[in-house]
C-alpha positions in Angstrom: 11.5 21.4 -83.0 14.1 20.4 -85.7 17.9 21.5 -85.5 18.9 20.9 -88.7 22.5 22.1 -90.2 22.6 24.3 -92.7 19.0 24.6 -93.0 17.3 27.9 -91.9 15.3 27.1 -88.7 12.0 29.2 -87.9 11.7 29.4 -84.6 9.5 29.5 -83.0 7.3 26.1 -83.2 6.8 25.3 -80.0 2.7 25.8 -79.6 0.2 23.3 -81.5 -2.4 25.7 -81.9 -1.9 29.7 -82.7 -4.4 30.1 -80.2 -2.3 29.0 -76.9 -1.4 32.4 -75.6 -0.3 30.6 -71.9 3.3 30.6 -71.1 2.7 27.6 -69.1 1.5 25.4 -71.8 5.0 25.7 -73.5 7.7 23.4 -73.5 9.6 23.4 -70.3 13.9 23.6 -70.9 15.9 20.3 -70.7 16.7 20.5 -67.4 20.5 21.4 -65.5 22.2 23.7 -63.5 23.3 26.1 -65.9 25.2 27.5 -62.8 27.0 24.3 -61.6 27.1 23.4 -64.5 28.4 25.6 -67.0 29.8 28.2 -65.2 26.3 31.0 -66.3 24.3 33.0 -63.8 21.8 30.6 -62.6 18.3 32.4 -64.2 15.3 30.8 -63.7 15.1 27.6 -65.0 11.6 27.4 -63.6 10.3 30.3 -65.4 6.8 29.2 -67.2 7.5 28.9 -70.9 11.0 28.6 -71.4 13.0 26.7 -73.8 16.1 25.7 -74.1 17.1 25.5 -77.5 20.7 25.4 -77.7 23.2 24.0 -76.3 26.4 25.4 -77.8 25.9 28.5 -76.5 23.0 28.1 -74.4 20.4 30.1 -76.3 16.7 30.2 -74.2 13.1 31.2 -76.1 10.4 32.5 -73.6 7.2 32.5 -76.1 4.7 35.3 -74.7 7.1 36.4 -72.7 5.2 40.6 -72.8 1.7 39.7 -73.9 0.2 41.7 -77.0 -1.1 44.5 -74.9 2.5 45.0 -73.2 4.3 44.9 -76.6 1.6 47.5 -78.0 2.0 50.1 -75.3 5.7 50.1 -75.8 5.1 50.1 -79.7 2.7 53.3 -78.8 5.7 55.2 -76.4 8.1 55.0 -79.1 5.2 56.4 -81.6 4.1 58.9 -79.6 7.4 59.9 -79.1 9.4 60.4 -81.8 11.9 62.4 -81.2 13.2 60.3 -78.7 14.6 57.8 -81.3 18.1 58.5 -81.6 20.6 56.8 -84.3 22.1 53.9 -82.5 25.7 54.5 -82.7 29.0 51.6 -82.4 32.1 54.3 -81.7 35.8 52.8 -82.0 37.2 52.7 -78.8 38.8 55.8 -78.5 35.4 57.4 -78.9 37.0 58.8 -82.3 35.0 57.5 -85.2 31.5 55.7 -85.6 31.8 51.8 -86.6 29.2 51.3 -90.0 28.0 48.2 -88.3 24.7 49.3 -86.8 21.9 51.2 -88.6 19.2 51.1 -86.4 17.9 53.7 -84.0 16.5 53.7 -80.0 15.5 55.3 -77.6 15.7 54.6 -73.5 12.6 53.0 -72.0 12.9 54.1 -68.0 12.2 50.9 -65.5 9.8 53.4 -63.6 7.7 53.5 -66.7 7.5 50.0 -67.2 7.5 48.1 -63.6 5.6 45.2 -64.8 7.8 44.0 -67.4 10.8 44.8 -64.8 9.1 42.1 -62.5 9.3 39.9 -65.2 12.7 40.2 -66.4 14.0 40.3 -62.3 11.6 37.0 -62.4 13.3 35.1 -65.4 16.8 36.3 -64.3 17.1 36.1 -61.0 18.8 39.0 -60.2 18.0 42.7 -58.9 16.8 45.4 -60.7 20.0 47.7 -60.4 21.7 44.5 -62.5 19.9 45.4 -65.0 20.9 48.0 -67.6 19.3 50.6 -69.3 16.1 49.0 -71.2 15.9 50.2 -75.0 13.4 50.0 -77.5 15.0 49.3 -80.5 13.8 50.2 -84.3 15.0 49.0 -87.4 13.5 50.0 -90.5 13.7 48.7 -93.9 17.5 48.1 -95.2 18.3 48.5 -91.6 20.7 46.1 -89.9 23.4 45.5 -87.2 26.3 43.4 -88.4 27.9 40.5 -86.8 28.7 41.7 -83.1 29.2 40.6 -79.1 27.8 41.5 -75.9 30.6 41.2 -73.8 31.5 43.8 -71.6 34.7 45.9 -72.6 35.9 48.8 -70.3 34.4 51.7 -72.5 30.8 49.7 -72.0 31.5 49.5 -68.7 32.3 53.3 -68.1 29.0 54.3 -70.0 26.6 52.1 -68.6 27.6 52.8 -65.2 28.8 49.6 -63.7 31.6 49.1 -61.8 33.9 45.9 -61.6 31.5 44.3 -63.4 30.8 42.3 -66.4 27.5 41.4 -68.7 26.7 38.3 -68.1 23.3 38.1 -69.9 21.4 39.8 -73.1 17.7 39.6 -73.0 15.9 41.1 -75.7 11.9 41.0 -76.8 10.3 41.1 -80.5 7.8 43.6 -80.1 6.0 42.7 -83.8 5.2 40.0 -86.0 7.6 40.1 -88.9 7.0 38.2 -92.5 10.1 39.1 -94.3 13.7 39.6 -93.3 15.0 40.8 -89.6 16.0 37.5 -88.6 18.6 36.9 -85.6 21.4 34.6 -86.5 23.8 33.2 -84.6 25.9 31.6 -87.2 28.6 30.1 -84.9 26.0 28.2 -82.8 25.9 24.1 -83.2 23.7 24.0 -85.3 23.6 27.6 -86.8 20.5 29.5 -85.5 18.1 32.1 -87.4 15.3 33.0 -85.1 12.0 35.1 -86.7 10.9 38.2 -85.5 7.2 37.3 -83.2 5.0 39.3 -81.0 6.5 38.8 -77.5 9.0 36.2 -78.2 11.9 36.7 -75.7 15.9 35.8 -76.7 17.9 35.2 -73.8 21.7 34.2 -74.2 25.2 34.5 -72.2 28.0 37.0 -73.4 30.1 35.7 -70.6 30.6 33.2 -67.3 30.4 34.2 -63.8 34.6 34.1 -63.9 33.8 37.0 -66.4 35.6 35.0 -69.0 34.1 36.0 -72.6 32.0 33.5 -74.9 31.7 36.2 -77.4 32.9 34.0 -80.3 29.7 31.3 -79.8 27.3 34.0 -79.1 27.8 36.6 -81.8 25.3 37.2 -83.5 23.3 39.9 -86.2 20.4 41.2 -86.7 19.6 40.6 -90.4 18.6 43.6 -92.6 14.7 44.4 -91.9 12.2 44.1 -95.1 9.2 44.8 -92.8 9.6 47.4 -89.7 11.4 45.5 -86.6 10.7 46.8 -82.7 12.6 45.4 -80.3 12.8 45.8 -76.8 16.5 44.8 -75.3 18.5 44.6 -71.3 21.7 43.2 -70.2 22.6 41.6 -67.2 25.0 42.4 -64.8 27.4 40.8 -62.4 26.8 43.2 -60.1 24.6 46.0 -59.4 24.9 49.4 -60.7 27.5 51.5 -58.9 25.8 53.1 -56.3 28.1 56.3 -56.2 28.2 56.2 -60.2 25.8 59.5 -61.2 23.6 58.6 -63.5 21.3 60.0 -65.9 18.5 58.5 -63.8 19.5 61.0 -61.0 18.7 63.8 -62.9 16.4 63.6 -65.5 13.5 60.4 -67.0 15.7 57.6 -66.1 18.1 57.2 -68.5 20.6 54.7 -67.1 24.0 55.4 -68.8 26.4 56.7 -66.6 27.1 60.4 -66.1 29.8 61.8 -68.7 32.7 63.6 -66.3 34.6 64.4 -69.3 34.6 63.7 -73.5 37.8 66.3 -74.2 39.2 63.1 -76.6 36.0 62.5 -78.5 35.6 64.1 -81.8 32.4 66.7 -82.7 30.4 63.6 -84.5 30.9 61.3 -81.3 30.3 64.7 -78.6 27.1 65.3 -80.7 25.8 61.8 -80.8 26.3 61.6 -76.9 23.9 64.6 -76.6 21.8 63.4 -79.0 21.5 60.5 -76.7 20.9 62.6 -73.4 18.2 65.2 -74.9 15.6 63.7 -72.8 17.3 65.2 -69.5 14.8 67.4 -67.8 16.4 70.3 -66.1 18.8 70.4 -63.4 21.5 73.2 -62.3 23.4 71.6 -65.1 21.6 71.1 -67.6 21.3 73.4 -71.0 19.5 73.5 -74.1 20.5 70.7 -76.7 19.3 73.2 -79.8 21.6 75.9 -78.3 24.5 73.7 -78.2 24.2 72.4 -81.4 23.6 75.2 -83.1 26.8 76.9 -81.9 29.2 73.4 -82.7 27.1 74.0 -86.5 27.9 77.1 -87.0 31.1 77.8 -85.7 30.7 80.1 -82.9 33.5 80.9 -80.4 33.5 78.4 -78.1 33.5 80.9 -75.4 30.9 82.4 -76.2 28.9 79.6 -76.5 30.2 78.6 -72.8 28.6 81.9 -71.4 25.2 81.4 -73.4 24.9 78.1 -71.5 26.0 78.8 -68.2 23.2 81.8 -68.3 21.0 78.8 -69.6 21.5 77.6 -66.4 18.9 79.8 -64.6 15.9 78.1 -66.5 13.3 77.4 -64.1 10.9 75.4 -66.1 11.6 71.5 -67.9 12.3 71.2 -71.5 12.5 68.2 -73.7 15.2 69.2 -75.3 17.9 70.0 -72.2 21.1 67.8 -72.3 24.4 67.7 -69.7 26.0 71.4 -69.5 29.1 69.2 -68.8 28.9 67.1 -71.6 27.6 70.4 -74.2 30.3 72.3 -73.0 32.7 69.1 -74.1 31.1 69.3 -77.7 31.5 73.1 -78.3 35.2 72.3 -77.3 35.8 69.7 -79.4 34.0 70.8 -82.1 36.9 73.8 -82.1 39.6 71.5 -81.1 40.1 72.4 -77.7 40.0 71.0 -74.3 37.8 71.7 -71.2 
């Protein structure tokens, strides 16, 4: 492979024959102790298949990282449910306004649906599965971009993705298609630049930040191009420690969505409330959990927010799952806001 400045690099070009689907016919990484070293979380350096291929940040490919079948089933998930796919949303960080920097949309993919793929990621990283945060499948359609952006932990991540004390340390994230045009990754302040092309399987693994928790968001940011053809991708984060065990979490109480439990939005504006319960409609019920539709509908039309309050609370009694049900915590914070009031 060539590393050429300011040419646009392809990537990747590691196999000699399109028909080499084995991981552990690819081109080892140089190797050190990206630990010792560098001040990283020591993944596995071992790990059949991958490639270093930079330097300045360290940047690692994993060709065939899921297989075809893996990527399909995840491809099918999405498709089969739809209404899952929420806008993917970048808030300011008062929660007040969204950012236009992200265009694509996602939905949660729970680890209990996808063990397999989990072993491989625990395997590559070298870390424990409550490190890992919420896995998303990640859609962006024609036009469709997100603008040049970190990974790095900041305090509001922190909060929603329910980890404690800790910092992300790691972004892994898997093409789940071939692509022919547009959709590229660029990391424009690597040495050389980088532009990696969408492929079936390919894993991207890079650092946001050291184990000191010092950020390298400056070398690693990087942008998804905008999408000619459809892009699926399937993205987790590393943490430096595990998942709060006291934090309660959407996995407690519905499909196993990941993010941290809201306890209370009374700054956030109607638009951010409403795309935080947009987010949690796949809840299933629990003593507090109400209808999505029926929140929604009252922030829409204006109803008093008290009444709205007692439709919900009576919503409560619901004895059988719906796909729509969403926090009555976080529902009654919307109706509130969307009036101007607290909670």
């Amino acid at each position: 492979m060539m590393f050429c400045r300011g040419k646009r690099l392809t990537l990747p070009l590691p196999f000699t024959s399109r028909s080499c689907t084995s991981c552990a016919e690819a081109p080892k990484a140089t190797p050190f102790d990206l630990d010792v070293e560098h001040g990283f979380h020591k993944i596995n350096l071992s790990y059949p298949g991958l490639q270093l291929v930079r330097r300045c940040p360290h940047i690692f490919l994993v060709q065939n990282f899921f297989s075809s079948t893996e990527c399909q089933r995840l491809l099918h998930k999405a498709a089969y449910e739809p209404d899952s796919m929420k806008p993917a949303g970048v808030f300011t960080r008062d929660g007040h306004n969204r950012l236009p920097v992200r265009t694509s949309s996602q939905c949660i993919c729970p680890q209990a649906e996808v063990p397999a793929l989990i072993r491989k990621i625990v395997a590559l990283l070298d870390c424990t599965r409550r490190q890992l945060e919420a896995c998303q499948i990640i859609r962006y359609q024609e036009g469709e971009f997100f603008k040049l952006h970190g990974d790095y932990s900041t305090s509001g991540t922190r909060s929603s993705a329910g980890f404690v004390n800790s910092s992300r340390l790691a972004t892994l994230f898997v093409y789940l298609n071939d692509i022919q045009q547009g959709g590229e990754t660029e990391f424009p302040n690597a040495a050389p630049p980088l532009k990696i092309s969408p492929k079936q399987g390919l894993a991207v693994l890079h650092f946001p930040a050291r184990l000191d928790r010092c950020s390298d968001a400056r070398r690693t940011r990087h942008q998804s191009l905008p999408a000619i053809d459809e892009k699926w991708i399937f993205a987790t984060w590393l943490w430096s420690e595990e998942r709060s065990s006291d934090a309660k979490t959407l996995h407690e109480i519905g499909r196993g969505y990941t993010h941290v439990w809201p306890e209370s939005y009374d700054t956030l504006s109607p638009d951010a409330a409403l795309h935080l319960l947009e987010s949690m409609s796949g809840c299933r019920l629990r003593p507090d959990v109400v209808s999505c539709n029926s929140v929604l509908t009252s922030c829409g039309r204006g109803f008093e927010w008290r009444r709205a309050v007692q439709l919900l609370r009576t919503m409560q009694t619901l004895e059988e799952p719906r796909p729509d049900l969403v926090s009555f915590n976080t529902a009654l914070a919307a109706v509130a806001n969307s009036q101007g009031l607290r909670v």
